[in-house]
mmCIF file as gemmi writes it, N, C-alpha and C atoms, coordinates in Angstrom:
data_model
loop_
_atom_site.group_PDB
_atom_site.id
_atom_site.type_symbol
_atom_site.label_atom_id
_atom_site.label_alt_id
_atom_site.label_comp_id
_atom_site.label_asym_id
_atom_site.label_entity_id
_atom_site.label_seq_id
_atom_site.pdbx_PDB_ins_code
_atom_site.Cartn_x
_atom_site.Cartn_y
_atom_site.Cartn_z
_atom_site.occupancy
_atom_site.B_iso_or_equiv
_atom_site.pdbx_formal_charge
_atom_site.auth_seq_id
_atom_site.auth_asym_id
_atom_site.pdbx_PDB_model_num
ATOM 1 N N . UNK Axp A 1 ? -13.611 -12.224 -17.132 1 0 ? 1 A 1
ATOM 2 C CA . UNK Axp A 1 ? -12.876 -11.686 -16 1 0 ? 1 A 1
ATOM 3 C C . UNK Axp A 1 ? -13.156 -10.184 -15.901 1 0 ? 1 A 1
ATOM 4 N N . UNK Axp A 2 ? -13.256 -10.052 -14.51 1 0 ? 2 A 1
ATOM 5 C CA . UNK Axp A 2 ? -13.616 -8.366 -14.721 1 0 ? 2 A 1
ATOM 6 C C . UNK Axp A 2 ? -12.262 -7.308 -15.165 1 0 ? 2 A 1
ATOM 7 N N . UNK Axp A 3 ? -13.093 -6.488 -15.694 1 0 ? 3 A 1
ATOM 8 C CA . UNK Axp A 3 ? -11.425 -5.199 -16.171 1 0 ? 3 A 1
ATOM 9 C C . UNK Axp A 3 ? -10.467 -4.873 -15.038 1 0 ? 3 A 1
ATOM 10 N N . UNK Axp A 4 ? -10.914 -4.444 -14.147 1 0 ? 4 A 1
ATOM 11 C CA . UNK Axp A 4 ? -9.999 -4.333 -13.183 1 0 ? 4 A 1
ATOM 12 C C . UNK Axp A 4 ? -9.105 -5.102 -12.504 1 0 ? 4 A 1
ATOM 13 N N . UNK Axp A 5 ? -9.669 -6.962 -12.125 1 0 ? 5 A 1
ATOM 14 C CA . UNK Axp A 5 ? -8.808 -7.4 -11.83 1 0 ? 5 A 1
ATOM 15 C C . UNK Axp A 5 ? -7.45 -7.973 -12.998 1 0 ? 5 A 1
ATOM 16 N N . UNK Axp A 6 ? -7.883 -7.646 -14.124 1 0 ? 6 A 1
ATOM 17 C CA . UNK Axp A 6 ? -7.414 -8.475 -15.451 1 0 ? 6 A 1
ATOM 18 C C . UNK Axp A 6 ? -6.478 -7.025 -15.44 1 0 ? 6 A 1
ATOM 19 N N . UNK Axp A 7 ? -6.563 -6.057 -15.213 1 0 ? 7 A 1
ATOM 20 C CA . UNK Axp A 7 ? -5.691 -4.976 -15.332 1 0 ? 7 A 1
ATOM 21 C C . UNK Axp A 7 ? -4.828 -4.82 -14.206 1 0 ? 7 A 1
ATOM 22 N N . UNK Axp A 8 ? -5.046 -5.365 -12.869 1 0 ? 8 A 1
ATOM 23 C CA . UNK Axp A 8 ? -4.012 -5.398 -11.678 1 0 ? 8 A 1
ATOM 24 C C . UNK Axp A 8 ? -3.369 -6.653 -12.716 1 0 ? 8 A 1
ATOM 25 N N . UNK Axp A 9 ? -3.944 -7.997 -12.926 1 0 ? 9 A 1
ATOM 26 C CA . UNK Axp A 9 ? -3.11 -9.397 -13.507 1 0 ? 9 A 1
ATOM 27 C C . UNK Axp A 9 ? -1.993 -8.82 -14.08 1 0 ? 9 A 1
ATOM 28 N N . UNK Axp A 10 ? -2.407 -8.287 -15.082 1 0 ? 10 A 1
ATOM 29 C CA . UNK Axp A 10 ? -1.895 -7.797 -16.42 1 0 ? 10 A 1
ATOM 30 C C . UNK Axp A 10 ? -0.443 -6.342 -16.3 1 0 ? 10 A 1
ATOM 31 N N . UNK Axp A 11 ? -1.118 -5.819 -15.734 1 0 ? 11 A 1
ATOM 32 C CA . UNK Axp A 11 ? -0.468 -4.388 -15.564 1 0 ? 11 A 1
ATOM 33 C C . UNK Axp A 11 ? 0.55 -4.131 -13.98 1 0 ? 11 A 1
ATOM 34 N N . UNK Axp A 12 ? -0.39 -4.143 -13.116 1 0 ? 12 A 1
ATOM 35 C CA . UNK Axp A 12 ? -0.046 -3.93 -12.077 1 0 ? 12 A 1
ATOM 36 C C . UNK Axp A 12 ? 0.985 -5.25 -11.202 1 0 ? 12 A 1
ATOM 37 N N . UNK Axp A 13 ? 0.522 -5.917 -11.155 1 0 ? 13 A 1
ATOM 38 C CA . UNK Axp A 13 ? 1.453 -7.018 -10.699 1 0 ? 13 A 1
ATOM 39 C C . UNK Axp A 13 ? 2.612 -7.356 -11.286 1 0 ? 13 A 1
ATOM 40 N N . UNK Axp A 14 ? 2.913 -7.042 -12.365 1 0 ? 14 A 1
ATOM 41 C CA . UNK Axp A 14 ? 4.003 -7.463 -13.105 1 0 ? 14 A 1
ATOM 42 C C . UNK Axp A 14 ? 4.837 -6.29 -12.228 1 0 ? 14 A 1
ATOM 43 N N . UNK Axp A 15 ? 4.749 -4.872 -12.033 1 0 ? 15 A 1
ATOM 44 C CA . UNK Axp A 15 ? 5.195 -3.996 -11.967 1 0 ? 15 A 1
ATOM 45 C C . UNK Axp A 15 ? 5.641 -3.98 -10.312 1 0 ? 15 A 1
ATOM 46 N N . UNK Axp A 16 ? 4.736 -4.759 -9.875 1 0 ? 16 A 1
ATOM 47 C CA . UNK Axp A 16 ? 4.989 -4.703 -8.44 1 0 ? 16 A 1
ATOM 48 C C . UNK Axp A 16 ? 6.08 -6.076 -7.978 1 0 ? 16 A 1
ATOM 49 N N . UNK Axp A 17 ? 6.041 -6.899 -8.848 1 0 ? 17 A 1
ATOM 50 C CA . UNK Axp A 17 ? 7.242 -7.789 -9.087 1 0 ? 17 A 1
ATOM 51 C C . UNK Axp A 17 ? 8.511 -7.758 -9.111 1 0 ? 17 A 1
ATOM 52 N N . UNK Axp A 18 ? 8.545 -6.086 -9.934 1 0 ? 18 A 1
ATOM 53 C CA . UNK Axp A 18 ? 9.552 -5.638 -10.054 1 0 ? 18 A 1
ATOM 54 C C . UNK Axp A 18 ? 10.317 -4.974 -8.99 1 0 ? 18 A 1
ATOM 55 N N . UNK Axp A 19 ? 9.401 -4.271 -7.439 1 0 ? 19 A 1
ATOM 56 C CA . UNK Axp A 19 ? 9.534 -3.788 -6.611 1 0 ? 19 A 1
ATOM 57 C C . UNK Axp A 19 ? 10.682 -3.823 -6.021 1 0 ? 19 A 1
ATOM 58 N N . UNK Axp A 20 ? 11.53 -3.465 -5.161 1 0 ? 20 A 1
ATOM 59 C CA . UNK Axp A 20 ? 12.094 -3.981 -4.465 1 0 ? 20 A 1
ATOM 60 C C . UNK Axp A 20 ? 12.254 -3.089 -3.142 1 0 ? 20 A 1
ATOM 61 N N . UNK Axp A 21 ? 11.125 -2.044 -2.341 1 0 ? 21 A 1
ATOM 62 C CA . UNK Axp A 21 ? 10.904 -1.898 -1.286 1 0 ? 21 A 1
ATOM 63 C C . UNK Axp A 21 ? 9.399 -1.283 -1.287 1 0 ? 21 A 1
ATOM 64 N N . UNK Axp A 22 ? 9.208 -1.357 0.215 1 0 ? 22 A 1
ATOM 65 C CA . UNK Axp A 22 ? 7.826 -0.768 0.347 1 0 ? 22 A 1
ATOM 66 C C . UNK Axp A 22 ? 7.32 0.606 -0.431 1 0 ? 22 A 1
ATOM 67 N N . UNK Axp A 23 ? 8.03 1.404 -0.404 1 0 ? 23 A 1
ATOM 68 C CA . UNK Axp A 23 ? 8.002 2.502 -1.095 1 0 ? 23 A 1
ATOM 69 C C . UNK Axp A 23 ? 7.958 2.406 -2.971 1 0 ? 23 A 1
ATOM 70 N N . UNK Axp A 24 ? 8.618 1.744 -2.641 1 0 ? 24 A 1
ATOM 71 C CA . UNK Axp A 24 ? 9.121 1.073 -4.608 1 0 ? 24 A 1
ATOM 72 C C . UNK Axp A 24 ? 7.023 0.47 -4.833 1 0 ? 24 A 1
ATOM 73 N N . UNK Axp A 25 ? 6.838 -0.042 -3.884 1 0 ? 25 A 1
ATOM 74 C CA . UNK Axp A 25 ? 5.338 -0.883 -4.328 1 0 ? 25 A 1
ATOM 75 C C . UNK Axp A 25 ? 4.09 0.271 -4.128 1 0 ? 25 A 1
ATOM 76 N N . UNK Axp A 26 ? 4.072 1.101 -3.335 1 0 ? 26 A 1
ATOM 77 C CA . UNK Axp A 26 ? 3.231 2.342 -3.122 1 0 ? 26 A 1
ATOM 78 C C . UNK Axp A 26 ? 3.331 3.275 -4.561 1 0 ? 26 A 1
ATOM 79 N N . UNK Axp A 27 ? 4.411 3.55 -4.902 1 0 ? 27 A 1
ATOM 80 C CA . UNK Axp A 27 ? 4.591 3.882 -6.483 1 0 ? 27 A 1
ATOM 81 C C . UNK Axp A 27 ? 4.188 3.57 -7.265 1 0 ? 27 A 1
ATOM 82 N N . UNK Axp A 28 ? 4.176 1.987 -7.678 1 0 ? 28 A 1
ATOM 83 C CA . UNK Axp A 28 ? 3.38 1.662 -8.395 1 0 ? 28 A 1
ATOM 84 C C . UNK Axp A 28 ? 1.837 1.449 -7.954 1 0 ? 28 A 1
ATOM 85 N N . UNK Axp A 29 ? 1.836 1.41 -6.761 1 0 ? 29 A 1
ATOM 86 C CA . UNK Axp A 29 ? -0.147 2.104 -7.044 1 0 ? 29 A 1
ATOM 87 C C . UNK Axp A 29 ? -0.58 2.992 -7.364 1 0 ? 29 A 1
ATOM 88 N N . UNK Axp A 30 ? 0.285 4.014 -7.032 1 0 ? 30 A 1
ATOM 89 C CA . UNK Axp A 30 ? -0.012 5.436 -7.204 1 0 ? 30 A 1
ATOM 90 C C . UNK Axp A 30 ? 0.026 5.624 -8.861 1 0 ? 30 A 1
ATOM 91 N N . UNK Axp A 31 ? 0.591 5.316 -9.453 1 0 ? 31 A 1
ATOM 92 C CA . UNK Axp A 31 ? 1.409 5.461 -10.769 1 0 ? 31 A 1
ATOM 93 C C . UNK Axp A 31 ? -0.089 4.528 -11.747 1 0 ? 31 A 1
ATOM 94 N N . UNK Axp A 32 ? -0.613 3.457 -10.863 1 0 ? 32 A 1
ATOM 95 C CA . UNK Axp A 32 ? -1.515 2.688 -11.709 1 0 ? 32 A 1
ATOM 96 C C . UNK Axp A 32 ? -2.863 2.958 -11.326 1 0 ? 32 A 1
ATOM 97 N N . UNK Axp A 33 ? -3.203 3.924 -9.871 1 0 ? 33 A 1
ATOM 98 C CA . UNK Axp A 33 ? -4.764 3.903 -9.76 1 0 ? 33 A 1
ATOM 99 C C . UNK Axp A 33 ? -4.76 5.687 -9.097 1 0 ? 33 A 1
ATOM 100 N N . UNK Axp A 34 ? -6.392 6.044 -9.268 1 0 ? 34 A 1
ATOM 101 C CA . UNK Axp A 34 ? -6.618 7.108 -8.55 1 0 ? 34 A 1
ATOM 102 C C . UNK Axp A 34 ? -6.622 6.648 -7.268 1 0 ? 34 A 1
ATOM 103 N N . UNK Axp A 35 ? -5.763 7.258 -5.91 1 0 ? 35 A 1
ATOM 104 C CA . UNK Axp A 35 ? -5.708 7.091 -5.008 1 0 ? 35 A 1
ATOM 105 C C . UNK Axp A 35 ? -6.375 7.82 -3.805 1 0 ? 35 A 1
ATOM 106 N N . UNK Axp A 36 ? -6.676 9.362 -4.726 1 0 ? 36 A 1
ATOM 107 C CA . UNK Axp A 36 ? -7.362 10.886 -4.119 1 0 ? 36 A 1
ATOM 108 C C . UNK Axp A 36 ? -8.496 10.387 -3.517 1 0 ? 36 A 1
ATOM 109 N N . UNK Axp A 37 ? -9.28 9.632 -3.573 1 0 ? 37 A 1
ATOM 110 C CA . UNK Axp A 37 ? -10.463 9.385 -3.321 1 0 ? 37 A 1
ATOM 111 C C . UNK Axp A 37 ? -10.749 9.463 -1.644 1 0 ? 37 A 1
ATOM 112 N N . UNK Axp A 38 ? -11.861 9.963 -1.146 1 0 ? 38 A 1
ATOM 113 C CA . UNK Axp A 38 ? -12.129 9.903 0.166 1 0 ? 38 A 1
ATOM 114 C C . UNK Axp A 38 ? -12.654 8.138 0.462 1 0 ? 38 A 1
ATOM 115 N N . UNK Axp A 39 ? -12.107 7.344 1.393 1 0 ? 39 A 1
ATOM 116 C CA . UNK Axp A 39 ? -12.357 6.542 1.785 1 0 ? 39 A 1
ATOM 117 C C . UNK Axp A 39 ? -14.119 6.391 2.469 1 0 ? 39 A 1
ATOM 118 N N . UNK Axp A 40 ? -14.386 5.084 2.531 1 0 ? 40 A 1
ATOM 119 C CA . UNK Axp A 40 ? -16.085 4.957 3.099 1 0 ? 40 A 1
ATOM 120 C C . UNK Axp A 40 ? -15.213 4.373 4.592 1 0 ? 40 A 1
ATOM 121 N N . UNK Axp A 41 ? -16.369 4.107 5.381 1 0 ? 41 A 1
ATOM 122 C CA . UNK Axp A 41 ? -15.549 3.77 6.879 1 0 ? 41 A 1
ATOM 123 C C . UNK Axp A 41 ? -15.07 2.605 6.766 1 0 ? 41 A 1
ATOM 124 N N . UNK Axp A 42 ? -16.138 1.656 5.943 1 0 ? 42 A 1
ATOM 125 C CA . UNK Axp A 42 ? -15.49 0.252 6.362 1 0 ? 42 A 1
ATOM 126 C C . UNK Axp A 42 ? -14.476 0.098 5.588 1 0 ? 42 A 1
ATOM 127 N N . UNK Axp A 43 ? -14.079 0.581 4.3 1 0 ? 43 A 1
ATOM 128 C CA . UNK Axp A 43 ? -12.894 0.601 3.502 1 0 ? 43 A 1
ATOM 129 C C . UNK Axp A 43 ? -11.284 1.241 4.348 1 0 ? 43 A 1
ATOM 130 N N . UNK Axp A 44 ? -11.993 2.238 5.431 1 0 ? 44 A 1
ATOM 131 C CA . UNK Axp A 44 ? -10.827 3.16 5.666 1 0 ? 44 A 1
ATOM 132 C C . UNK Axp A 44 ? -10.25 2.093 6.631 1 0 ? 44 A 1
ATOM 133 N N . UNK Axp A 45 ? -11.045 1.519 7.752 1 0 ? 45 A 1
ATOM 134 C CA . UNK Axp A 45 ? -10.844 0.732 9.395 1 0 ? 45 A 1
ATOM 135 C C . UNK Axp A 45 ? -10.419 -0.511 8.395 1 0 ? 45 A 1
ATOM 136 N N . UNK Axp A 46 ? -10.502 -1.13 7.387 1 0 ? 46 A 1
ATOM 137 C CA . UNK Axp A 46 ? -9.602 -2.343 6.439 1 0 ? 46 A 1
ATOM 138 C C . UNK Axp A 46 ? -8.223 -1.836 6.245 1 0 ? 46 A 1
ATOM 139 N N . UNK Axp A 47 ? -8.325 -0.715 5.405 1 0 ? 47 A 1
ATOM 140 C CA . UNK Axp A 47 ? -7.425 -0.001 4.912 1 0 ? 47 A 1
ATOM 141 C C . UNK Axp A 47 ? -6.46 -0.345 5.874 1 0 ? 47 A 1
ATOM 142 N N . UNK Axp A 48 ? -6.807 0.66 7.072 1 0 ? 48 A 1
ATOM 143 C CA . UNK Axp A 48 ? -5.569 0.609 8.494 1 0 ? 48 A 1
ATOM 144 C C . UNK Axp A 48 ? -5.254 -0.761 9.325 1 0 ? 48 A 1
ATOM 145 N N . UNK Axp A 49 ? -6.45 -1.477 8.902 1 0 ? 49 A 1
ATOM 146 C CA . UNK Axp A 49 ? -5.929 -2.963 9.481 1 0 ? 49 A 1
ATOM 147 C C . UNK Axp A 49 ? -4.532 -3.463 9.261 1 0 ? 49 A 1
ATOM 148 N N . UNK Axp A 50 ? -4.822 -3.642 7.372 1 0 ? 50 A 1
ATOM 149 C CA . UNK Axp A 50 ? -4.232 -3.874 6.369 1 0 ? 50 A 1
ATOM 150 C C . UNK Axp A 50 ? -2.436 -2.885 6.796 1 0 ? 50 A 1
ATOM 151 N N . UNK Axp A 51 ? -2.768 -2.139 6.559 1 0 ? 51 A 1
ATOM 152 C CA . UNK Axp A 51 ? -1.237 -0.755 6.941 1 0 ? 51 A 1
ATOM 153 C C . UNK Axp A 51 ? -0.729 -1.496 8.121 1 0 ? 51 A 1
ATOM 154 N N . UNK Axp A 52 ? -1.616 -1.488 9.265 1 0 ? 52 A 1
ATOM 155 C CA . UNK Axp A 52 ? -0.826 -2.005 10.673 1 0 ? 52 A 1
ATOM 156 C C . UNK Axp A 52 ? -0.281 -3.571 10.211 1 0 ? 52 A 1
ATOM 157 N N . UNK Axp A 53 ? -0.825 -4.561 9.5 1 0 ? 53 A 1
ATOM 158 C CA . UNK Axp A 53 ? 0.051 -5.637 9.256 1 0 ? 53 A 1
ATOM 159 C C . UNK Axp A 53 ? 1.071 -5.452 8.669 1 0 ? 53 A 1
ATOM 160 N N . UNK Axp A 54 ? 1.224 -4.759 7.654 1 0 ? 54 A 1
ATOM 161 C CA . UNK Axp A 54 ? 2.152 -4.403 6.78 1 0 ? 54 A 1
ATOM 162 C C . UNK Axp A 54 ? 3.42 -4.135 7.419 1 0 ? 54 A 1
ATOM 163 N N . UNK Axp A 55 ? 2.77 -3.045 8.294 1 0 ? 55 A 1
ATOM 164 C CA . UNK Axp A 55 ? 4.436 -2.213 9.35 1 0 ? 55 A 1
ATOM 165 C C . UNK Axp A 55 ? 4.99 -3.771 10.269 1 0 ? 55 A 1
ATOM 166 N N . UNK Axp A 56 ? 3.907 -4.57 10.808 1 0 ? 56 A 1
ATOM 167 C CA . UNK Axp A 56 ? 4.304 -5.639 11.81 1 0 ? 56 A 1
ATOM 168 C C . UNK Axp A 56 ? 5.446 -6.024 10.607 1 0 ? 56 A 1
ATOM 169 N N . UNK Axp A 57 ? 4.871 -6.903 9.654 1 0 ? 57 A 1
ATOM 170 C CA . UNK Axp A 57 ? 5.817 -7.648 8.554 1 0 ? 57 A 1
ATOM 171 C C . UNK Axp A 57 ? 7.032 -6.808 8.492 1 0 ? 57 A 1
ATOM 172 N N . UNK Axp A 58 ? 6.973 -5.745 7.729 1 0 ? 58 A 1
ATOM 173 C CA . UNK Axp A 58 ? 7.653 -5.021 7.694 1 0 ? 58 A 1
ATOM 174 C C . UNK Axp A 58 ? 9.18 -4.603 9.272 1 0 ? 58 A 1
ATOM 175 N N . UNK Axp A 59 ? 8.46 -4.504 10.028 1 0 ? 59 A 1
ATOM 176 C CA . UNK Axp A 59 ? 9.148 -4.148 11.269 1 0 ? 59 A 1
ATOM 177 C C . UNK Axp A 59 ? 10.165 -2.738 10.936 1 0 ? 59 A 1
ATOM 178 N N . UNK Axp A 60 ? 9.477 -2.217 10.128 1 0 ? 60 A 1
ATOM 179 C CA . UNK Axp A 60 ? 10.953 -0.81 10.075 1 0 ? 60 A 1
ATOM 180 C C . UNK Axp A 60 ? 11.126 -0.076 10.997 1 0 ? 60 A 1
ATOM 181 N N . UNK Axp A 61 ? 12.131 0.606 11.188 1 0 ? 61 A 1
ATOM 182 C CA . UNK Axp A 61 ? 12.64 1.735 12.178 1 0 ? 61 A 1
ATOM 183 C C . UNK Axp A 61 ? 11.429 2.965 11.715 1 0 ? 61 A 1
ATOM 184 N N . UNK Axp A 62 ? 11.161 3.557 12.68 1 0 ? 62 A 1
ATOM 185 C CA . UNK Axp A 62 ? 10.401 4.587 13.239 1 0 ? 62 A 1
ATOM 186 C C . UNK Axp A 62 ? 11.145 6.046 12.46 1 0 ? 62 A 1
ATOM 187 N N . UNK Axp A 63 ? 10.441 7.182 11.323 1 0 ? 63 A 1
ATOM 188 C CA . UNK Axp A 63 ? 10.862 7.814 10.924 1 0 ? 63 A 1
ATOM 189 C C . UNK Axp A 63 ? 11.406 8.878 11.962 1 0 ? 63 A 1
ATOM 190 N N . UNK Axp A 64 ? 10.487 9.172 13.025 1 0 ? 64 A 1
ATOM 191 C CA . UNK Axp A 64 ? 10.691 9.916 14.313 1 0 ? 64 A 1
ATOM 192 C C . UNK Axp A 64 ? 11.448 9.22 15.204 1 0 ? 64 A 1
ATOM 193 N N . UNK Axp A 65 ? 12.168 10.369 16.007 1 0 ? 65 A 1
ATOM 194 C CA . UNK Axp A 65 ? 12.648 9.613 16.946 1 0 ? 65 A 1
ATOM 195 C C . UNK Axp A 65 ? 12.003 8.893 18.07 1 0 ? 65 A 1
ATOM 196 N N . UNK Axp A 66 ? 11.449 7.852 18.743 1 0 ? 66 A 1
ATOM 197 C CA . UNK Axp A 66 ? 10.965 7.116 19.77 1 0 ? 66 A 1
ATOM 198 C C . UNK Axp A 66 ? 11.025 7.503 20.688 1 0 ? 66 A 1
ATOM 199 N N . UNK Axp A 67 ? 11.914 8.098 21.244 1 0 ? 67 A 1
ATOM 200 C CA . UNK Axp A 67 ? 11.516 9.152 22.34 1 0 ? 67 A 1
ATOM 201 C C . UNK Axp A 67 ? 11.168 10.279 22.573 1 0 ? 67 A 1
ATOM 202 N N . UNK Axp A 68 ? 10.515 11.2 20.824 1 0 ? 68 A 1
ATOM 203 C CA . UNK Axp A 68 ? 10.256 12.131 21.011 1 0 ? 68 A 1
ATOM 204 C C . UNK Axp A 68 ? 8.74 11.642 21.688 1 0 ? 68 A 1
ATOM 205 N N . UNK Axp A 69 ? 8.119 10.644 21.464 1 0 ? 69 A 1
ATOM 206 C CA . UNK Axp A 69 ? 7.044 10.138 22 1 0 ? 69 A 1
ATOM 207 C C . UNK Axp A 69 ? 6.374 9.313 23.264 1 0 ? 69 A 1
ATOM 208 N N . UNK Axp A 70 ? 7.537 9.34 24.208 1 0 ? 70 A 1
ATOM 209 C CA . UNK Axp A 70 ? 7.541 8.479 25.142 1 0 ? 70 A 1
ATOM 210 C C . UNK Axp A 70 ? 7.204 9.463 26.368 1 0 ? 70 A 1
C-alpha cells in the first residue's frame, strides 16, 4: 500500500471521524499535511469543483451579508 494513502487510513481518517464541523475537518488537514503549496491548474479547477460541492452539501449561511452583493 502506498505511504500516503496508509497514512490518511491510519492517521488522518480516524481524526476526521472525530470531526464534528466543516471547520473541525479543515483542521485536521491542515494539522496532517503541507497545505502552502501552489496548486497546478488542473488540481486547482478540481480543487474548486470539489469546494463548490461541499458548500451545495453543506448549504451554510453566507459569512457576508447577501446584500452587500446584490
Amino acid at each position: 500500500m502506498d505511504y500516503k494513502l496508509n497514512y490518511y487510513k491510519t492517521q488522518v481518517e480516524p481524526a476526521l471521524k472525530g470531526a464534528s464541523t466543516a471547520e473541525d475537518m479543515l483542521k485536521v488537514l491542515q494539522d496532517h499535511y503541507h497545505l502552502d503549496e501552489p496548486l497546478k491548474m488542473m488540481t486547482h479547477l478540481a480543487f474548486r469543483q470539489g469546494l463548490r460541492s461541499a458548500i451545495t452539501l453543506l448549504n451554510p449561511e453566507p459569512a457576508n451579508r447577501v446584500s452587500d452583493f446584490i
